[in-house]
N, C-alpha and C positions, 0 to 999 in steps of 0.2 A: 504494500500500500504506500503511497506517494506520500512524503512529508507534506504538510498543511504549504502555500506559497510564503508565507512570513516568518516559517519556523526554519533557525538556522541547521545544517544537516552537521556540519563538524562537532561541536557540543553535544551530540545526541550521541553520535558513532562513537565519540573518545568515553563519555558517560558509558554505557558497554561497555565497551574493554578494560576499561578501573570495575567496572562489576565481577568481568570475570577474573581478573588481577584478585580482586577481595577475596571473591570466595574460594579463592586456590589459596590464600593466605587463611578465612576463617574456617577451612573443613579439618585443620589439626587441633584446635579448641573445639571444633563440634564431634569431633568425633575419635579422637587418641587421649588427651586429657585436656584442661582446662590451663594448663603450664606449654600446651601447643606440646610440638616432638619431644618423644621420651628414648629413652633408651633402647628397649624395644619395640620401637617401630620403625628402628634405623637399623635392622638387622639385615644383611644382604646388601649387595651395592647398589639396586636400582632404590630400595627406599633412601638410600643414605644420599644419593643423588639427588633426589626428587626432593629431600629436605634440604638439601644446600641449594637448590634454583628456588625453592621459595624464598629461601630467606635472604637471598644475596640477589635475586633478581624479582621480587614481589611486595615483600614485607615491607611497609611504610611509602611505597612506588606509587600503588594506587590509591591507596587512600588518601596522599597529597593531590594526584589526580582529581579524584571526586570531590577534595574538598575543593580546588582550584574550582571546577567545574558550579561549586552550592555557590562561592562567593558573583562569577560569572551570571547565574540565572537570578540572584538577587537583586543583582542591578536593571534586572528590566521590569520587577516587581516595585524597584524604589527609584525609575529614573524622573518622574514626576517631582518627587521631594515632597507630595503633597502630605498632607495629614490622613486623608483615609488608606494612601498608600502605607504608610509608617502603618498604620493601624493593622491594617490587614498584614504585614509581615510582622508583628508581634502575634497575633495570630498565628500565623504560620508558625513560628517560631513554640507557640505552646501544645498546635498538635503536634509538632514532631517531640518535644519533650514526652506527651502522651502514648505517644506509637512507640516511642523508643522505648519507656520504661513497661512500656505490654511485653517488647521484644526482647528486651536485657529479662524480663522475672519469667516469662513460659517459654522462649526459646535458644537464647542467646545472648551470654553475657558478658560476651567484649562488644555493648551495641556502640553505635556511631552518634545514631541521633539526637541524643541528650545531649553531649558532646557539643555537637554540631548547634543545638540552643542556646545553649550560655554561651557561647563564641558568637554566636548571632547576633546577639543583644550588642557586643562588642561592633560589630561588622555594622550594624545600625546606627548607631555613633558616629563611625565616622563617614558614614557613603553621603555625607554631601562635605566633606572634607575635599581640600584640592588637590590634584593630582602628586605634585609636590607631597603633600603632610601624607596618603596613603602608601607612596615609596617610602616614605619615613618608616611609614609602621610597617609595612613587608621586610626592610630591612632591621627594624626592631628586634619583631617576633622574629624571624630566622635565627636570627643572630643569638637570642634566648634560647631556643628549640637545637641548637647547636651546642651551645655552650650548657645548660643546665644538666643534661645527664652526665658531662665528664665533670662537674663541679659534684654531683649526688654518687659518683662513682666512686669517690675516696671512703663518705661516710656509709655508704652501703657494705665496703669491703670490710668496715671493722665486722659485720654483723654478722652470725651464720648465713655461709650459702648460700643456705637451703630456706631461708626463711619466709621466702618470699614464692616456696614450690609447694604443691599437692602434697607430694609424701610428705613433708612435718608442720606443715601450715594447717593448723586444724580446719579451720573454717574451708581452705580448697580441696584437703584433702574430705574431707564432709561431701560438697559438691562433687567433685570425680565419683565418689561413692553411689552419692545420689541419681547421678547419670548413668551411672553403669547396672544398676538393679534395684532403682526405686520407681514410683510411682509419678503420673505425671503432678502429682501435688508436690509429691519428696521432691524432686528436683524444682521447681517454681521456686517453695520455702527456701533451699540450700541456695539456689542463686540469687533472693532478696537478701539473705545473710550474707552473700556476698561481694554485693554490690557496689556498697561504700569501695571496699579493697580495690575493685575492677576500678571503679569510674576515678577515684586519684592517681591509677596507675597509667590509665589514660592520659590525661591529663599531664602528666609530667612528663610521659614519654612520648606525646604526640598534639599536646594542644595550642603550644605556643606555634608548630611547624604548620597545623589544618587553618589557626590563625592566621597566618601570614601568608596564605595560601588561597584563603577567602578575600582576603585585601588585593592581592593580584589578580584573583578573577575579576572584583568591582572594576577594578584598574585597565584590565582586559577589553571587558564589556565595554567601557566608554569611548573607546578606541575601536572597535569592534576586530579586535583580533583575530577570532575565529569564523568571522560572519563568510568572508572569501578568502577559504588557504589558499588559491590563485596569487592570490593579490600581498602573498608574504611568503614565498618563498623563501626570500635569504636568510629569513627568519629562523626559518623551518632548520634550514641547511648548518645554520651556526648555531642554533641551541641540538640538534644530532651529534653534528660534530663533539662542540665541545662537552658537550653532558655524557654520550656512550665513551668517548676517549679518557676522560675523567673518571667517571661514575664506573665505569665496568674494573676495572682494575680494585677499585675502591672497595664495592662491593663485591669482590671475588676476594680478594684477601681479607672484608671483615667476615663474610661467610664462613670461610676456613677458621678461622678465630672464634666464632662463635659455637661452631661445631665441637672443637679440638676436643672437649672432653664427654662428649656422649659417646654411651655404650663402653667406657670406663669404669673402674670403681673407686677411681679419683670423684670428690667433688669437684663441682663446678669451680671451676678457676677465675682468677683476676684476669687472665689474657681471653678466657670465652666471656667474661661479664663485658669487657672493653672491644671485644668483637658484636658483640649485641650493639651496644654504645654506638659502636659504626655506623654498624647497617642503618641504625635510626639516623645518625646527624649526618652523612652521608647522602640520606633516600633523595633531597631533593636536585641534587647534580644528576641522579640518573635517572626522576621521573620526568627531568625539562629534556633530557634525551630522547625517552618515548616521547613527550609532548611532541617534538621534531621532524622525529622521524615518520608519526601518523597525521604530522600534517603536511611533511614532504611530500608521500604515498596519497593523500587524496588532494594535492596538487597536482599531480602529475596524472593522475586517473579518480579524477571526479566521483565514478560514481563505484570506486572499491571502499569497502571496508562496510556496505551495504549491510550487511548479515548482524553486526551490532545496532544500528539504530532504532528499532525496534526494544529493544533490553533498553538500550537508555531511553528512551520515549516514557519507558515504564519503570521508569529508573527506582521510586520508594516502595514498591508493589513487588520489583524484584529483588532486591535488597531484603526484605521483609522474608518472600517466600522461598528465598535458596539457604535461610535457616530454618524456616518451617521445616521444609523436605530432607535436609538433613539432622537435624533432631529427631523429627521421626522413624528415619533410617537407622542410627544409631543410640539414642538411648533408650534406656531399660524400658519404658512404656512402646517401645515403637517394636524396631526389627531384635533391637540387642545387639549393635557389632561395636559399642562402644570399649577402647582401648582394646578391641582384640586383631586389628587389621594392622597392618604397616601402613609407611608415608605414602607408598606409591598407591595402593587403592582406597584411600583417605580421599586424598588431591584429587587422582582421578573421580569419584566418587561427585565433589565439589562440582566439577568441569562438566560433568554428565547434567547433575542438577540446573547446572548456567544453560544447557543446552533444552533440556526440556522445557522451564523455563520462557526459553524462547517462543519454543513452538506455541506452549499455552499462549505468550501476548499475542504472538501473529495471526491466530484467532480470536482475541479477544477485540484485539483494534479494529478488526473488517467490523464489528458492531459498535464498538465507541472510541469514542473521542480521547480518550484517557484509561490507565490502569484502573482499579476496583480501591486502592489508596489512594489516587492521585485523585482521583474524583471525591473521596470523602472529604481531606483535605482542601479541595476546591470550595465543596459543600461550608466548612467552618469557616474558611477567611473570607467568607461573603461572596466568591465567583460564582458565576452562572454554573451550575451541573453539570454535566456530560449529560449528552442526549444520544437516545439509542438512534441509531443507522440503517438502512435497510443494507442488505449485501455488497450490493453492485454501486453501492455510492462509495 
């Protein structure tokens, strides 16, 4: 089905591919432990593989992505500056706290969308700021999101380990419990108990980076960046360059780093906590690489990358429902394969989900207008509904 004539097609197609980026980074907390890869699920070298490209080419990639992409669609919800505009994206801003806290306590408890509100509120502030004062704060926030884990790295090290993992963290290690053979109430309970833990952990390790990542999509949008990757090639060509040249190297040796001591009966070491470190202050020199390079590729051929737009069209709807399906694939109330699979049929597992997924929106949109989320959400901020279709329109 044809994008609407007003709706830009680069934003939708990159929104996809950070969904499928996600959910090949969240199907190891959905479905191995709530600490992501363990020891044994790194047994054999295609899992131990398949966890080092996630982690060194996934982990914190897309999710700057998408958040790049939330600050991006903000700005066409507040380019007015008017006051029922501001109004309706505080709206906005409280269903998604609402959605997110459904999705963190029944299915999933690394969510985004909470996250994503209290940063929002931030992102509101300043989106009638000038272009000037928002490079400010893009290069603020980075500069924080870079700097604050190697600063929290010293005082983390005096601590146990392990403090912060499933096996001796009572509260995670509860949670793994509860996913792996309780009830779908046992697990709700065990991830409201856990939640505080998750959403600080968030935040320190990823909310100054989605910040300043939201400030460049406002930033983005005013400019209209993405409107014709035509019309920015060189763009395209020097954040590729410099970000995979950069960024790959970066992220291949923090990988290795982060790795070193699984499937050992060493603890967790200060060279794999500062390989972790990496990959996070690192992620955004090699997510402005993909940026590049998927907007080189639909510069040069318009209409490829087609097969994602569709997923981003349905981007809160998807998001939501590739933890449904994997929750209920994997824990104790569902199929049962929680912690019993390796990395490679996890991930795969994820990628299948992004794929079906699909197919349900591409059926869904030949009748509306919108996802079955995006419409509710439409419903609260005051938009007009989604209206049914007949087929052939």
């Amino acid at each position: 089905m044809a994008n609407p004539p007003s709706r830009q097609v680069f934003p939708d197609r990159l929104r996809g591919i950070a969904l499928l980026g996600i959910v090949a980074v969240n199907a190891p907390p959905l479905g191995i432990s709530v600490d992501g890869f363990t020891a044994a699920s790194l047994e054999g070298p295609v899992n131990a593989v398949t966890a080092f490209i996630v982690i060194a080419f996934a982990q914190g990639k897309f999710y700057l992505l998408f958040s790049f992409l939330f600050g991006y669609s903000a700005a066409f919800i507040l380019r007015q500056g008017s006051q029922p505009d501001r109004r309706r994206f505080r709206r906005r801003l409280a269903g998604l706290a609402v959605i997110g806290f459904i999705h963190a306590v029944f299915f999933y408890i690394g969510d985004i969308l909470m996250t994503y509100a209290v940063l929002g509120v931030g992102l509101l502030a300043l989106s009638r700021s000038s272009d000037r004062a928002l490079r400010l704060a893009v290069g603020i926030a980075l500069a924080v999101g870079v700097l604050l884990p190697f600063v929290l790295l010293g005082p983390l090290a005096e601590l146990d380990p392990n403090v912060l993992t499933a096996p001796t963290n009572p509260t995670l290690g509860a949670l793994d419990a509860a996913l792996t053979d309780g009830s779908f109430l046992d697990a709700a309970l065990a991830r409201l108990r856990a939640l505080p833990l998750a959403l600080a952990a968030l935040f320190v390790q990823q909310g100054a980076m989605a910040f300043g990542a939201f400030c460049l999509g406002l930033l983005s949008a005013r400019h209209r960046v993405l409107a014709d990757p035509q019309e920015r090639k060189e763009l395209w060509q020097r954040l590729a360059i410099i970000g995979l040249v950069v960024g790959l190297p970066l992220q291949i040796v923090a990988g290795v780093m982060a790795l070193s001591t699984h499937g050992q009966a060493a603890e967790p070491s200060t060279v794999a906590a500062l390989g972790t470190v990496v990959v996070f202050a690192t992620a955004p020199i090699l997510a402005a690489g993909y940026l590049g390079v998927l907007g080189w590729v639909l510069a040069s051929r318009p209409h490829s990358l087609s097969f994602a737009g569709i997923p981003g069209r349905t981007s809160l709807t998807f998001y939501i429902g590739e933890s449904v399906l994997l929750s209920v694939l994997f824990c104790g109330y569902g199929f049962g394969a929680f912690g019993k699979w390796g990395a490679f049929p996890v991930v795969l597992s994820g990628i299948l989900a992004w794929l079906v997924l699909a197919v349900i929106a591409r059926i869904w949109l030949r009748r509306f207008d919108q996802g079955p989320l995006e419409a509710l959400l439409a419903r609260w901020t005051g938009r007009r509904p989604v209206e049914l279709r007949t087929p052939n329109q």
